[in-house]
Structures are given as structure tokens and as C-alpha cells.
C-alpha positions in Angstrom: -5.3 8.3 8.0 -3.4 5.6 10.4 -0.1 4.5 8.9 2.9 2.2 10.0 6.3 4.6 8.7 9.9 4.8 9.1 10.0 8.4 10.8 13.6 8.0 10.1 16.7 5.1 9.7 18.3 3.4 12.3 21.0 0.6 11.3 21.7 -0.5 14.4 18.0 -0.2 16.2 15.4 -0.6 13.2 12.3 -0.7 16.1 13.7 2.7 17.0 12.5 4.6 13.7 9.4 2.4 13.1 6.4 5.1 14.2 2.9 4.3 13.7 0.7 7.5 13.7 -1.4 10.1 11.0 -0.2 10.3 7.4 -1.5 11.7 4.5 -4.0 9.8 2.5 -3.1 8.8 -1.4 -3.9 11.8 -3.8 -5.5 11.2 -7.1 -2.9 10.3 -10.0 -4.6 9.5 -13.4 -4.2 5.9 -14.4 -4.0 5.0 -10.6 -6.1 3.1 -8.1 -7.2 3.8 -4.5 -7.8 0.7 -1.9 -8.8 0.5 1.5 -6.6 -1.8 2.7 -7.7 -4.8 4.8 -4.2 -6.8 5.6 -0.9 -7.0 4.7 2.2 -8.4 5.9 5.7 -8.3 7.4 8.3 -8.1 5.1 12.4 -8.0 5.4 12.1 -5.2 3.1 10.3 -3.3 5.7 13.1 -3.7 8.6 15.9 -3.1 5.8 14.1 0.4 5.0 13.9 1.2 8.8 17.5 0.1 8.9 18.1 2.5 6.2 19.1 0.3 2.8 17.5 1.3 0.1 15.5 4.4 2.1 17.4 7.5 2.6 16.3 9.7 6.1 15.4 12.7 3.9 13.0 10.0 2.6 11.4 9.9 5.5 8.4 9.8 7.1 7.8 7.0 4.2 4.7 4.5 4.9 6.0 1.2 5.2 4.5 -2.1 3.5 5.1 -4.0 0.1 1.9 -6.2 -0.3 -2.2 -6.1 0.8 -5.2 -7.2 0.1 -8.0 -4.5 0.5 -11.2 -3.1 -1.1 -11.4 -1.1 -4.8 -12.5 1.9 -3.6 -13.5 3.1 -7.1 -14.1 1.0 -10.5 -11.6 0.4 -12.9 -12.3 1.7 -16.3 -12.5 -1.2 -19.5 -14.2 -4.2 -20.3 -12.5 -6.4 -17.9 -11.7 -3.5 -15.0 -12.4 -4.4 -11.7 -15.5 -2.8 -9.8 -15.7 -0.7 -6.4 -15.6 -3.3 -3.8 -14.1 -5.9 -5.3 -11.7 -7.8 -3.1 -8.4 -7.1 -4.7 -4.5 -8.2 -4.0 -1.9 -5.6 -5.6 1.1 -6.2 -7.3 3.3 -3.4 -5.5 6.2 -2.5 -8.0 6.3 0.4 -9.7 8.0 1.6 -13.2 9.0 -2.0 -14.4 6.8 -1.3 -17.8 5.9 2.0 -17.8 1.8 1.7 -16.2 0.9 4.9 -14.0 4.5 6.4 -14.4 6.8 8.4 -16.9 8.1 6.4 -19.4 11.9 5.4 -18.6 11.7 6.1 -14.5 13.4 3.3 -12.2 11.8 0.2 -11.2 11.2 0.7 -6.8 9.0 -1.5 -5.0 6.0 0.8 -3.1 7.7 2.1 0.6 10.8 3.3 -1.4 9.5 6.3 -3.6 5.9 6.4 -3.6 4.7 5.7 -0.3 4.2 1.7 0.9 0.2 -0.4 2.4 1.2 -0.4 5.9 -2.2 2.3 6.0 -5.7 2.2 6.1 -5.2 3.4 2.4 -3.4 2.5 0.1 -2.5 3.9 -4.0 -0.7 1.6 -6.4 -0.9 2.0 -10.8 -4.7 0.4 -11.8 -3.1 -2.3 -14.1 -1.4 -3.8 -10.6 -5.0 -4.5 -9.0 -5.8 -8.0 -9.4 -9.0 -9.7 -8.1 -8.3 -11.7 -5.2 -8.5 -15.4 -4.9 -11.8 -16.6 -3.8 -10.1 -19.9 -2.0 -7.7 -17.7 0.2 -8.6 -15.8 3.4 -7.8 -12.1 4.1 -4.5 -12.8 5.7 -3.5 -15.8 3.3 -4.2 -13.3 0.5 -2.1 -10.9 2.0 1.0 -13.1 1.8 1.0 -13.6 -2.1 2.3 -9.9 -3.0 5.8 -9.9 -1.8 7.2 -13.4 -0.5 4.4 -16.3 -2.6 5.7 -13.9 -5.9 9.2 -14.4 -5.0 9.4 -17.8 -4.4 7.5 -18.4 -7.6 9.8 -16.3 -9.1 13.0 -17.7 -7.8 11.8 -21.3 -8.6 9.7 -20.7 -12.0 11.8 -18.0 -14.0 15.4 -17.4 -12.0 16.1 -20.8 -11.4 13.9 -22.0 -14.5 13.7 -25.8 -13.0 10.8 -28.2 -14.1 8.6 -30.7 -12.6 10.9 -33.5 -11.7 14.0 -31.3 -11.0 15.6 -30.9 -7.6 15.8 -27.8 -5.5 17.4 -27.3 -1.8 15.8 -24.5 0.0 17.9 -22.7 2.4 16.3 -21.6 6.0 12.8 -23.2 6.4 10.2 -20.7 8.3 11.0 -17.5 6.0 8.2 -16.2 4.4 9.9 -16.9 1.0 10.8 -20.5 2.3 8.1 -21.4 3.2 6.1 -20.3 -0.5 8.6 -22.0 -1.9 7.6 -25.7 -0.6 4.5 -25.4 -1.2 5.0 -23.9 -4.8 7.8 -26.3 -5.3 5.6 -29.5 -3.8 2.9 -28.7 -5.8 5.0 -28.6 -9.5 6.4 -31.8 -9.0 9.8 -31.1 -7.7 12.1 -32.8 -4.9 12.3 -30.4 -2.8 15.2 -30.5 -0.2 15.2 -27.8 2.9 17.4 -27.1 5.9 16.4 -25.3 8.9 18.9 -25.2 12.6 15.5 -25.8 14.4 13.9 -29.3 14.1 10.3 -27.8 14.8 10.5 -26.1 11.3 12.3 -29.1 9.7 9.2 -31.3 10.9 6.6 -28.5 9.5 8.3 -28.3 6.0 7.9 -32.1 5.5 4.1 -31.9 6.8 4.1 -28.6 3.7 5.8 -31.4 1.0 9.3 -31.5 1.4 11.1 -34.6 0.2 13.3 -34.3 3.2 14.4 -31.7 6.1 18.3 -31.5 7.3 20.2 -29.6 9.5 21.5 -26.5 7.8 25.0 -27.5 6.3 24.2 -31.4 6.1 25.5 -33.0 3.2 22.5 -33.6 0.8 22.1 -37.5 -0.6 22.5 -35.7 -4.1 23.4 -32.9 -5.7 20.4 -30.4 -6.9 19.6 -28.9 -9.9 18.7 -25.7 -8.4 19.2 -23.6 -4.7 16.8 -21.3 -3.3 19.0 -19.0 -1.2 17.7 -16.2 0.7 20.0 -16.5 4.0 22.9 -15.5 2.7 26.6 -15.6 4.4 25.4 -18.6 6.9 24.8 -20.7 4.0 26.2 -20.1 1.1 29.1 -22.2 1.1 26.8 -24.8 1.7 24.2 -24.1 -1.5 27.5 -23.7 -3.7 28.6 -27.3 -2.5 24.9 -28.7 -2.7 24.2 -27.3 -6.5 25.0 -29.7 -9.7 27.5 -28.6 -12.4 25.9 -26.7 -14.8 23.2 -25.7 -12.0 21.6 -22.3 -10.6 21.5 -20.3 -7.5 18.9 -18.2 -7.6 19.0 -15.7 -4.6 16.3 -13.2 -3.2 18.1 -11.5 -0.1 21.2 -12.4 2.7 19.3 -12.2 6.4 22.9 -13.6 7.7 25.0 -10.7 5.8 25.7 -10.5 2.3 29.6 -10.9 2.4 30.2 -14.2 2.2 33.6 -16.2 0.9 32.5 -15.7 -3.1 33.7 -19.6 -3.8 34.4 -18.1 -7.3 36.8 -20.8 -8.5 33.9 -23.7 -8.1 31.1 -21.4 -9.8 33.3 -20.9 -12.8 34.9 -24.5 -12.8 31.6 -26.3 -12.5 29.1 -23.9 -14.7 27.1 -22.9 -11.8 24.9 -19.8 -12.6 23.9 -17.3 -9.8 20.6 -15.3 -10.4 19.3 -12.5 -8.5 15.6 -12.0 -8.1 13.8 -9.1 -6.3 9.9 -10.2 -6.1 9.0 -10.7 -10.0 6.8 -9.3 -13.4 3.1 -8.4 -13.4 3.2 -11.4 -15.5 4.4 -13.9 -12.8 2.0 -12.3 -10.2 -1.3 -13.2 -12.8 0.1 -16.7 -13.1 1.1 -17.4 -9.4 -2.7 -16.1 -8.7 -4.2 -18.7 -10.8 -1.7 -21.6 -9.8 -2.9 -21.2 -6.1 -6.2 -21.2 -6.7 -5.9 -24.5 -9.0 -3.6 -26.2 -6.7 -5.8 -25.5 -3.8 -2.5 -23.6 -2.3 -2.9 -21.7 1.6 0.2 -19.8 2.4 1.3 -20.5 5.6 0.2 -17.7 8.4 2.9 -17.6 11.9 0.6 -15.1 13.4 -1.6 -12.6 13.1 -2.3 -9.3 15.2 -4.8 -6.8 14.9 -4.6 -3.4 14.1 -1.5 -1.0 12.8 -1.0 -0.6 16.3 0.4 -3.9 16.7 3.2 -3.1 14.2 5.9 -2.9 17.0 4.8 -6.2 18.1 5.0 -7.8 14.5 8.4 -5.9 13.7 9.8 -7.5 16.5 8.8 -11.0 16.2 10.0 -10.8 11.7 13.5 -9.4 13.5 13.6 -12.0 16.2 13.0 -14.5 13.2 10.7 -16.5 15.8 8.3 -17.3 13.1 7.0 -20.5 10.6 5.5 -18.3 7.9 4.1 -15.0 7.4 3.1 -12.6 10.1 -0.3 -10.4 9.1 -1.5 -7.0 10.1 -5.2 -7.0 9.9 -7.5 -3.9 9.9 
């Protein structure tokens, strides 16, 4: 089958080692499901694996991709399994409670050990297959998997704010940014944003931002909570911006993750830092159903057709010339 893979790691070129070409096609596993894919998107994860964190060259070839939305290609057993061609999204971590795997083996993300959607065919454990929202499109669908679960993550369970909280996201445009709005507009929060580019500041306030400002701009008030998936270009700024006693809840560092720690304000003011790295099976059944209540549409940059595009894609997510996800349609 046709599959987007690292064919090995480059740090310092990541387009280099990106290959698109003929790869195996899933083999049977019990307690697993096969789906022809139909979408799926561009990911940081996906340039940080061609880069070589987290994905080792003996690793490689490894088929790239963290989400998709495809086509069951066989039923699910059980009173409530999902049938051969249903429309389907898939929750893409693997080993966080055991389904499909040996008990006790690592959490990964699908592209790190068993291989990733970027393919005409993709394998993931049956209890990850969810039925896809009827209000979303192919390509909006194909969003929710990595960055909408994130951002619901970050703001629902790291950052544990509440409708009429306050939250500051960091870098509108990203994928996870961009979720974030949306998810944060539509819970009843003030949602704060910054963005260098005023194109992007005037698209988060048409998604529901309170208000847009230049990245490092004094905030009117302090926040209860930061979204912060930059990294070293602003967290100075999201320690300054958070409230005593408040959280930073952090999904990734496109800037560089060395930044000046600021540890005497986090421990003299309370502030709580929280990692978060895409979220439960849980989260991903609850996210599904807020968007279809709230009438939510992830935002879509672009979209190209075909995994020969990849290059293309790849290079506009690295470029970060982009307001929203970028889709690979098949």
C-alpha cells in the first residue's frame, strides 16, 4: 500500500527523511481494527519523528501520522460495535489501559512503535474506533484525533478551568490553538490569545476570543489558566500572565524547550505547570459529543490531495504559514 514514512531521521533537514512510497499493509492482531483511511492531518509530532525525538533510525522506515478518519473495514464484535463501513475517527494511543496490547507495555502514540495513518490503511486497538461525527466533514473530522483532543485536554483536565474562568492562549494559528478557542469560546471562558501576525489575531476574535494581543503584551488581568504550546518565545510571558495559585498547562515548545525556568515566581506565587501529551479514551468520547452539541468545525488552513502531496504539507506545518490544520485527503 501507499504510505507517507520517515525512511530515516534528520535533525537538521526533517523534509530530507520524509519518503512517501510502498509499505506493508496492517497484519491481523486479535482485538484490533483495520481502516481504510480517508484523511488525516499534519502534526508537530510528525516533523519531531522525522527530526528524530522520540523515533530512533533503526526504527525506521516507520509510517508517519497520529490521527484519521477512514472506513471500518470489518465489524466490530458486541452489542454496540461499530459495523464495516461505518465512518469512523480513531483515538491513536496505544497501551494507556491495556486494550489490544500486553498488560503493563508503555503508553506511545501510533508512528512511534506500531506504525502511524499517514497510509491508505491504517490498524489501531478496536476499543479506539469511534463513530465519526455526523456534523463534521472528512477533513474537519480528521483534525479531532491529535490537536481538538489536546486542546480539550489542556483546558478540561490539565488546566481543570470552568465556564467563567480565564485562559491566555499562546500562538494563535497552531492546530492546538486554534481548538483551543473554539473549545474554550464555546464553555464559557475569556479566552485571551497572542499571535506576532495580526491576520491570525483578527481570525481568533472572528473564532470567539475575548481579545487578540501581540505576543508578550501585557494582559488587562491576570488569567486563571495558560495554554502554552510555543515554548522558549513565550514562556516568560505565560509565567507573568498566570494568577497566583494558577496553572500552565503545556502540550509542546515549537520555539525550543529551554527556556529561563522563572522558578522563584512558580514557587512564590503557587503556579502549577502541567504537562499534557494529547489525552484519555475518555476525553476523546466526550470531546466527540461536545462538538457535535456545540455545532463545533475545526478550523481547516489547507487541504491537498493525495499522500503524494505530503512534501508539500510537511513544508507548509514547518514553515508555520498556516491558520489551522492542514489535511491529507485520499
Amino acid at each position: 500500500m501507499k504510505a507517507v514514512y520517515a525512511s530515516t531521521v534528520n535533525h537538521a533537514d526533517p523534509l530530507a527523511a520524509l519518503a512517501v512510497g510502498e509499505q506493508p499493509e496492517p497484519q491481523a492482531r486479535p482485538f484490533w481494527s483495520t481502516v481504510s483511511v480517508r484523511a488525516v492531518t499534519v502534526n508537530h509530532h510528525d516533523v519531531w519523528s522525522l527530526q528524530g525525538v522520540g523515533l530512533a533510525a533503526e526504527q525506521t522506515p516507520m509510517i508517519l501520522g497520529t490521527d484519521a478518519v477512514g472506513i471500518l473495514d470489518e465489524d466490530i464484535p458486541g452489542k454496540h460495535g461499530l459495523k464495516a463501513g461505518s465512518e469512523v475517527v480513531l483515538y491513536t494511543f496505544v497501551g494507556t489501559d491495556g486494550a489490544g496490547v500486553a498488560p503493563g507495555e508503555r503508553r506511545t502514540i501510533l508512528s512511534e512503535k506500531y506504525p502511524g495513518t499517514m497510509a491508505e490503511k491504517t490498524s489501531v486497538p478496536s476499543a479506539n474506533v469511534f463513530a465519526k461525527p455526523a456534523s463534521l466533514t472528512t477533513a474537519e473530522a480528521a483534525a479531532l484525533g491529535t490537536s481538538w483532543l489536546t486542546a480539550y485536554s489542556l483546558l478540561f483536565d490539565a488546566a481543570g478551568i470552568k465556564p467563567g474562568d480565564s485562559v491566555l492562549i499562546q500562538g494563535a494559528g497552531g492546530g492546538v490553538s486554534t481548538a483551543a478557542i473554539q473549545l474554550a469560546h464555546a464553555a464559557g471562558l475569556e479566552v485571551f490569545v497572542t499571535s506576532r501576525d495580526a491576520d491570525k489575531r483578527a481570525k481568533a476574535l472572528k473564532l470567539g476570543a475575548n481579545a487578540a494581543l501581540e505576543t508578550g503584551a501585557r494582559l488587562p488581568r491576570k488569567v486563571d489558566a495558560v495554554i502554552e504550546s510555543v515554548g522558549a518565545a513565550t514562556w516568560g510571558h505565560s509565567v507573568r500572565s498566570v494568577r497566583p495559585g494558577g496553572t500552565i498547562a503545556i502540550c509542546g515548545a515549537a520555539t525550543g524547550d529551554q527556556p529561563g525556568a522563572e522558578l522563584t515566581r512558580l514557587f512564590f506565587q503557587d503556579i502549577r505547570v502541567q504537562g499534557c501529551t494529547m489525552g484519555s479514551r475518555e476525553d476523546f468520547a466526550r470531546l466527540l459529543r461536545f462538538v457535535e452539541h456545540a455545532d463545533l468545525h475545526p478550523v481547516i488552513d489547507s487541504v491537498v490531495s493525495g499522500l503524494d502531496a505530503a512534501p508539500e504539507a510537511f513544508a507548509r506545518m514547518i514553515a508555520g504559514d498556516m491558520f489551522g490544520k492542514i489535511v491529507i485527503e485520499l
